[in-house]
DRENVEXMAR-364139 format. One line per 2 residues: for each residue x, y, z of C-alpha. Coordinates in Angstrom, 1 decimal. Example, Ala and Ser with C-alpha at 12.3 -4.5 7.8 and 13.67 -1.06 7.14 Angstrom:
BEGIN
12.3,-4.5,7.8 ~ 13.7,-1.1,7.1 $
//
This chain:
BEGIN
0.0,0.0,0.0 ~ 1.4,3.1,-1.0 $
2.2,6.0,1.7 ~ 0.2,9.2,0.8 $
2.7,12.0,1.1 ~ 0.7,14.6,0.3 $
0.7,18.0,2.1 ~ -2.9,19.1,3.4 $
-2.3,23.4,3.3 ~ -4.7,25.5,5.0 $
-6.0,29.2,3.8 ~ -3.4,32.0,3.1 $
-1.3,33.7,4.8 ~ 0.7,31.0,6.5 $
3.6,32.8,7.8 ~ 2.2,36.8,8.6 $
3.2,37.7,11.9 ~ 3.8,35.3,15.4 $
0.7,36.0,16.7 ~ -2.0,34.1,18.0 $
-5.5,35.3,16.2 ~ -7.1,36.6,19.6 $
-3.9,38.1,20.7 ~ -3.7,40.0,17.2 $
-7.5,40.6,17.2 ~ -8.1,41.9,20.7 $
-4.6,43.8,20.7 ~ -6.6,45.9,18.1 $
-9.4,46.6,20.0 ~ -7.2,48.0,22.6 $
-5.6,50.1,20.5 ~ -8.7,51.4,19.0 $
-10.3,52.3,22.6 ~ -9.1,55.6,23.0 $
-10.4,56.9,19.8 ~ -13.8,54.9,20.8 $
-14.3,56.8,23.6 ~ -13.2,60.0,22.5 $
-16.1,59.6,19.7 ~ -18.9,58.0,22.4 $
-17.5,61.4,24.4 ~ -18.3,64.2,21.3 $
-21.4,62.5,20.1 ~ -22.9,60.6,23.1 $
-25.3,58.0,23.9 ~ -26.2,58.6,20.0 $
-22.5,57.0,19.0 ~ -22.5,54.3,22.2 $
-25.8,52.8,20.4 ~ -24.7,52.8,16.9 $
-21.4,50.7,17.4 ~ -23.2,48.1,19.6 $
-25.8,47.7,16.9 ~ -22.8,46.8,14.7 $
-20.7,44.6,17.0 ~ -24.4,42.8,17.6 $
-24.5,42.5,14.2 ~ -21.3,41.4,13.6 $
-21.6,38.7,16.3 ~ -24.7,37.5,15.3 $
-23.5,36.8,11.6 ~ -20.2,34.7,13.1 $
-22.5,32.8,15.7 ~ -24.9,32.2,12.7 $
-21.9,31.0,10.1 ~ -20.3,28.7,13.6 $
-23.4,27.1,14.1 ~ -24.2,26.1,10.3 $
-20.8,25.1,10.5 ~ -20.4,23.4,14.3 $
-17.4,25.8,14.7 ~ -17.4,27.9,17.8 $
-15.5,31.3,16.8 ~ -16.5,34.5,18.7 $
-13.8,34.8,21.1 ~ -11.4,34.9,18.7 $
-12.1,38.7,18.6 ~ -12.1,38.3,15.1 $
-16.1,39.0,14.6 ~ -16.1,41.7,17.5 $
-13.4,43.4,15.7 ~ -15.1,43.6,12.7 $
-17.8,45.0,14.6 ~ -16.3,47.7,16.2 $
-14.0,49.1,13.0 ~ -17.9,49.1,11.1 $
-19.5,51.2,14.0 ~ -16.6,53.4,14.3 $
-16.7,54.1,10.5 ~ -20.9,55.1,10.6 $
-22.1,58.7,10.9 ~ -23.2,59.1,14.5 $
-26.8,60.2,13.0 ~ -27.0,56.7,10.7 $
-30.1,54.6,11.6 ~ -29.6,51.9,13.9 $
-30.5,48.9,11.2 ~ -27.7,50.2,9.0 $
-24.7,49.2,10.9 ~ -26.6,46.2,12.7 $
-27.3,44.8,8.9 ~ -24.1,45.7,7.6 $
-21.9,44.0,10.0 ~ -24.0,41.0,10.2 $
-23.7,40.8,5.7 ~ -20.1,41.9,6.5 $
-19.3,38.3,8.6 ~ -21.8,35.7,7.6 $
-21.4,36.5,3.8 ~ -18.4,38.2,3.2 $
-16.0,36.1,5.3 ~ -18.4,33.1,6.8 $
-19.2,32.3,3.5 ~ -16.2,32.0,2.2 $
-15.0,29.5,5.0 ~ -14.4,32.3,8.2 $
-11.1,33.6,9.0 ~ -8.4,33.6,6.5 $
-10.3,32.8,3.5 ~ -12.3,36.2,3.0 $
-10.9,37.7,0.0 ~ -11.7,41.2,1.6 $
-11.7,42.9,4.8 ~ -15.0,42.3,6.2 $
-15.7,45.5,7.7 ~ -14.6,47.7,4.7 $
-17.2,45.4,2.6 ~ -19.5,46.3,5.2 $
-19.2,50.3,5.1 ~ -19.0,49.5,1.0 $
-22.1,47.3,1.5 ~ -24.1,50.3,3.5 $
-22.7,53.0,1.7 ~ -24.2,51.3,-1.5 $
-27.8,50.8,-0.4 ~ -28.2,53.7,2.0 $
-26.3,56.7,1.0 ~ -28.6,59.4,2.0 $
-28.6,57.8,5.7 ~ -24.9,57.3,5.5 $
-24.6,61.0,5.3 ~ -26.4,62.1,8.2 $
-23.6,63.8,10.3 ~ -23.8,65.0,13.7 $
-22.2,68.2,16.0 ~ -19.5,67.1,18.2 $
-20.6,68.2,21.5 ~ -17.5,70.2,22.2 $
-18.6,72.2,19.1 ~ -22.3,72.9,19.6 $
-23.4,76.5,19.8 ~ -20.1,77.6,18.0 $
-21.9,80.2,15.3 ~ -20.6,79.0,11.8 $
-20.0,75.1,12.2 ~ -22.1,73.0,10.1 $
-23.2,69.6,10.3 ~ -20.7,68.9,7.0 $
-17.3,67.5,7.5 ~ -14.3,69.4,6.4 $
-13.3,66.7,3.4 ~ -17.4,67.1,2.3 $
-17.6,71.0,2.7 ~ -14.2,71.5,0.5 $
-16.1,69.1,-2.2 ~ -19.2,71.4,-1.8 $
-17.4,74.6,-1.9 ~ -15.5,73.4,-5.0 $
-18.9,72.5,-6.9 ~ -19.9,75.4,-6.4 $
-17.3,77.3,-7.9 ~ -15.8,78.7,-5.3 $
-11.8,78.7,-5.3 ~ -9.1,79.5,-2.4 $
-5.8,78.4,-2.2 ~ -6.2,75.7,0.4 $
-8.7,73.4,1.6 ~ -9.0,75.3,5.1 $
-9.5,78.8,3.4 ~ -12.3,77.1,1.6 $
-13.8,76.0,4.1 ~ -13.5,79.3,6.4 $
-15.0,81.2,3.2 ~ -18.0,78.7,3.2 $
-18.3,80.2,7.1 ~ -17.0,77.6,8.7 $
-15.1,78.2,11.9 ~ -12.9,76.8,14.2 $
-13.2,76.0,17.9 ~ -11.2,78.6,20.4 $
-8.9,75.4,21.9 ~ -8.2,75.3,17.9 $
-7.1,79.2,17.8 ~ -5.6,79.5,21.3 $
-3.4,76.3,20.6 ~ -2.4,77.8,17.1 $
-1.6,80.7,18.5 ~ 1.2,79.7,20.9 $
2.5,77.4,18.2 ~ 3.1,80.5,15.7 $
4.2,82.6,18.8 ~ 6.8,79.5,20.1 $
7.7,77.2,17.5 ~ 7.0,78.9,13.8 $
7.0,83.0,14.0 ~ 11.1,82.8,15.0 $
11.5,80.8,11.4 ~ 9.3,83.3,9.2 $
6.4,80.5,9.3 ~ 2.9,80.7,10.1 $
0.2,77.6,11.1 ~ -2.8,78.7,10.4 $
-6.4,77.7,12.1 ~ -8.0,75.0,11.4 $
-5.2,71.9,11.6 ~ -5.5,71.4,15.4 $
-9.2,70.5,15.1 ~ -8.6,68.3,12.5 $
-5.8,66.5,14.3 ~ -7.7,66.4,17.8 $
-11.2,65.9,16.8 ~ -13.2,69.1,16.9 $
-15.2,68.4,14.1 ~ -18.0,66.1,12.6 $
-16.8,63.1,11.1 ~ -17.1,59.6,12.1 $
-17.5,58.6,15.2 ~ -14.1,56.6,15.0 $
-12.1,58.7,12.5 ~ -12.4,62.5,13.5 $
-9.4,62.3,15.7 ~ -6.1,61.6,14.2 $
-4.1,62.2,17.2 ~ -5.4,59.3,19.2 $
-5.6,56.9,16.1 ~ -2.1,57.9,15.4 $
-1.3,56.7,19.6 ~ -3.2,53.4,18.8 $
-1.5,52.7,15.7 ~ 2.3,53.2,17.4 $
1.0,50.6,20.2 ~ 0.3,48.3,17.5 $
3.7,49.1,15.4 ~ 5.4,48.6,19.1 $
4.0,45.1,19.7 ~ 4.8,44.1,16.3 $
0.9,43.6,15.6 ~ 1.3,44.8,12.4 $
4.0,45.5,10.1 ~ 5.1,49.4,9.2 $
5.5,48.8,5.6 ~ 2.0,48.8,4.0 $
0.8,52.4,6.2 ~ 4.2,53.9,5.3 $
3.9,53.4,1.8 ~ 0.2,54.1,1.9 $
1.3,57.7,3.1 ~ 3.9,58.2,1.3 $
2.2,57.6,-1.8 ~ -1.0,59.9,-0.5 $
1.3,62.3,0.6 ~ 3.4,62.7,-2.3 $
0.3,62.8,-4.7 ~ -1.5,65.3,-2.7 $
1.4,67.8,-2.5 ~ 2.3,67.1,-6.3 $
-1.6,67.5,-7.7 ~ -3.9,68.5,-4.5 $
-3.6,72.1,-5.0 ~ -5.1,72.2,-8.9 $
-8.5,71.6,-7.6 ~ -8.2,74.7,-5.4 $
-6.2,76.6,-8.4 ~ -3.2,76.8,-6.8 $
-1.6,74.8,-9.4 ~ 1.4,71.9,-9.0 $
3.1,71.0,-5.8 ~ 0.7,73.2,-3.3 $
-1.1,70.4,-2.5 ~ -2.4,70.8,1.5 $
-0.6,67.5,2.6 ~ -1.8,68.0,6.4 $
-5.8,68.3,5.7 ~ -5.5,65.2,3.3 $
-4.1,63.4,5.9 ~ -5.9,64.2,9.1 $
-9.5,65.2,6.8 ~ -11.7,61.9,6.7 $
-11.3,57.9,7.3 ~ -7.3,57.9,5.7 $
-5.9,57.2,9.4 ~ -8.0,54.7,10.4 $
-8.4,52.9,6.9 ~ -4.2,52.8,6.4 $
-3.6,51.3,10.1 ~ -6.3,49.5,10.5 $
-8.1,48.2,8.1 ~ -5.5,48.0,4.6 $
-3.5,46.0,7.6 ~ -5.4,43.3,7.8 $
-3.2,40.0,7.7 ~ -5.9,37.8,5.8 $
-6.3,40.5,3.3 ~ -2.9,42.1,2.7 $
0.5,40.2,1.2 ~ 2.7,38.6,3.4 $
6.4,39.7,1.8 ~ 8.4,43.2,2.4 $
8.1,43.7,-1.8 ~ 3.9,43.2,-2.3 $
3.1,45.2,1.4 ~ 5.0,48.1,-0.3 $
3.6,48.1,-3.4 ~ 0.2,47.5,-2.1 $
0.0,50.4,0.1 ~ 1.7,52.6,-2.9 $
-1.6,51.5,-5.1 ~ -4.2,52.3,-1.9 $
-2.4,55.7,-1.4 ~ -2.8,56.6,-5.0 $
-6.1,55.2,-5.5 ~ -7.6,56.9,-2.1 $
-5.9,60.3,-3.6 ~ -7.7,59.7,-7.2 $
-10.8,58.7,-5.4 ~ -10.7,61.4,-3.1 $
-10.3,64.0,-5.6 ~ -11.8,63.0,-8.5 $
-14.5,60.3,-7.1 ~ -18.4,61.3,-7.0 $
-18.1,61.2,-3.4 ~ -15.8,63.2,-0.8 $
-14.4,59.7,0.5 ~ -12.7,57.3,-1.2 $
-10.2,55.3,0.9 ~ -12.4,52.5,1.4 $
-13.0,51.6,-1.8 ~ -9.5,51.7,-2.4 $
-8.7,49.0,0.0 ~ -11.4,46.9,-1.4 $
-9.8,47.4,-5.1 ~ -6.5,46.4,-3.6 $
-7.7,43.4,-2.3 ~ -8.7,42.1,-5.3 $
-5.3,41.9,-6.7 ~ -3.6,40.3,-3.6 $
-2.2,37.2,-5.6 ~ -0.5,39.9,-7.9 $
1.3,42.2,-5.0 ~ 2.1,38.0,-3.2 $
3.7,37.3,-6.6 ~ 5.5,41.0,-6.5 $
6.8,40.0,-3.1 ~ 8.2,36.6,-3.9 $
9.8,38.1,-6.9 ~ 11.4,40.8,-4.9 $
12.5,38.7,-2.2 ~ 14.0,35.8,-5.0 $
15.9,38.9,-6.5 ~ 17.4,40.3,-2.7 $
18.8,37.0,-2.3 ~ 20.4,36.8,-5.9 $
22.4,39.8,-5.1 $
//
């Protein structure tokens, strides 16, 4: 009888990072706390309601998928994960059904069916925000006053990224996204001016430079958004806790910013009329989802390639596809859908990597 010497080889990526899944899973929450609390702080109970209603979701989809297939899979953190990075990407105004429904399509079709973790094609929650996005896009675009800014004459219920995109089809034209918006009447909070002040006073009036308003709410949170995305600062603290316990790996949000960086400088600027290289790199950065989509989501070790070469050139195509998107797309947010675009082609940025590490140890 002959001796079967087959290998039996389980669902990519085999070697990604020497983690366990909770530890990798829940490590993420974690790191995502602060700026879950910051948003349940600016847009209260509201907010707290609308991410349970997608964990719950998102939970009820894995324990439907474990119990079809007698597999046992919520602790893993996997599902609640998914859960939380869907309810931290809704508008805090977004009907409660929305997220609940979304997260539940997200992990009982988009990774249950496909055999659970490790053999989704995509990152569940980004095909959940693409799934609600899709179907309810008026309700998807009811945005709510951050407490902290309520009864400041001149803020609207727009964010920044959506009220530069209405200024600009309007036919308005300034030189920089934040004069656009502060023509449309928009203005900022007094911790915003106060704390700009003593920067120009300290740091940039002694060089000739000048900050102007506008930057430190974008990069702290004073302003409608997301409930998870509208503060960069404490996304930024989450994301070097996960770079410090190796949870992820820095190549793929590097390049993702580099890329977005470089093409916003280069190009941002002609929508305004400002022409080449005055692109506002700073309010493409901190304007939006691009924090938390680069770290967190574009991260994803099911979904992203395993090798130094692919994660760079991955992150390169997000950056530049979340800049074309972004600027060019029918809607004021793009980044997303450039994930999801990228995920399509994972076996060509594996290949890239395998190639790239064949020809580093040729050399």
């Amino acid at each position: 009888m002959k001796k079967d010497l087959r290998m039996r080889i389980g669902h990519a990526p085999h070697i990604h990072a020497l983690q366990s899944t909770a530890s990798l899973m829940w490590g993420t929450i974690a790191a995502l706390v602060p700026a879950l609390v910051w948003g349940l702080y600016s847009f209260g109970l509201r907010a707290a309601m609308t991410t349970l209603a997608a964990i719950l979701g998102a939970l009820a989809g894995e324990a439907l998928v474990g119990l079809v297939r007698r597999r046992f899979t919520l602790v893993d953190g996997s599902a609640f994960l998914s859960g939380l990075l869907l309810g931290l990407a809704m508008p805090p105004g977004v009907p409660l059904y929305v997220p609940a429904v979304a997260a539940f399509f997200a992990t009982a079709f988009v990774k249950g069916a496909f055999g659970g973790l490790g053999a989704n094609w995509m990152n569940p929650a980004l095909a959940g925000l693409a799934f609600a996005l899709l179907n309810w896009p008026q309700a998807m675009g009811q945005w709510v006053m951050p407490r902290q800014l309520t009864g400041i004459a001149g803020i609207s219920g727009a964010t920044p990224l959506g009220l530069v995109r209405e200024s600009l089809a309007a036919g308005h034209a300034g030189s920089d996204p934040v004069g656009l918006i502060s023509q449309a009447g928009y203005l900022f909070s007094p911790f915003d001016r106060s704390v700009t002040d003593f920067l120009n006073r300290v740091l940039f009036e002694p060089f000739g430079a000048s900050l102007p308003s506008g930057y430190v709410d974008l990069l702290v949170g004073n302003r409608p958004g997301t409930i998870g995305e509208i503060s960069g600062i404490l996304l930024l603290a989450g994301s070097v806790y996960l770079l410090a316990r190796k949870l992820i790996r820095w190549e793929i949000p590097a390049a993702i910013f580099a890329s977005y960086a470089l093409l916003s400088w280069v190009f941002g600027g002609l929508a305004q009329g400002a022409g080449f290289f005055a692109g506002d790199v700073l309010f493409n950065l901190f304007s939006g989802s691009f924090i938390i989509v680069a770290f967190y989501m574009a991260t994803d070790p099911v979904t992203s390639p395993s090798r130094r070469g692919g994660m760079l050139v991955y992150g390169m195509v997000i950056g530049s596809l979340s800049f074309l998107f972004r600027c060019f797309g029918s809607r004021a947010e793009g980044s997303a859908f450039a994930v999801i675009l990228a995920d399509c082609a994972l076996p060509l940025f594996e290949k890239i990597g395998a190639q790239s590490r064949r020809a580093a140890k040729a050399v």
